[in-house]
Each structure stands twice: as C-alpha cells, then as structure tokens.
C-alpha positions, 0 to 999 in steps of 0.5 A: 500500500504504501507504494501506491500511495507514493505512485510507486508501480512495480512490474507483477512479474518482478514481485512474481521472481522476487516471491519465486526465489524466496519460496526456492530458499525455504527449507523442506518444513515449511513447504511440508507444512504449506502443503499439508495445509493445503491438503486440509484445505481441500479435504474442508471444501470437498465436505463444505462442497458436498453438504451444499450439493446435498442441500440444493438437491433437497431443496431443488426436489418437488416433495421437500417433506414426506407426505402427510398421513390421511385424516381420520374421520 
C-alpha cells in the first residue's frame, strides 16, 4: 500500500521472481507444512462442497417433506 500511495508501480512479474526465489530458499518444513495445509484445505471444501450439493438437491426436489398421513374421520 504504501507504494501506491507514493505512485510507486512495480512490474507483477518482478514481485512474481522476487516471491519465486524466496519460496526456492525455504527449507523442506515449511513447504511440508504449506502443503499439508493445503491438503486440509481441500479435504474442508470437498465436505463444505458436498453438504451444499446435498442441500440444493433437497431443496431443488418437488416433495421437500414426506407426505402427510390421511385424516381420520
């Protein structure tokens, strides 16, 4: 923020380099535990994306609610 503020502009592939490099120095730990994130990222969306399937699907059905029971007269 503070470069935009200045009217500073910097080339995205010139950050992407500088973020690519770091990312190079990292030791094996850190990129274990980035990825082990990640899969738990994805284990959390698959359950989320299957819960709003299983939700869309009931509300999208015609009967919603088992039918009712006849009166008794």
């Amino acid at each position: 923020m503070e470069c935009k503020s200045k009217n500073i502009t910097i080339e995205r592939k010139f950050v992407s380099n500088i973020a690519s490099n770091l990312w190079k120095s990292e030791p094996a730990i850190v990129k274990n535990t980035y990825k082990e994130i990640e899969n738990d990222a994805k284990i959390l969306y698959n359950m989320i994306q299957q819960e709003n399937d299983f939700v869309t699907s009931a509300i999208s059905g015609e009967n919603i609610f088992p039918p009712s029971p006849p009166l008794l007269s």
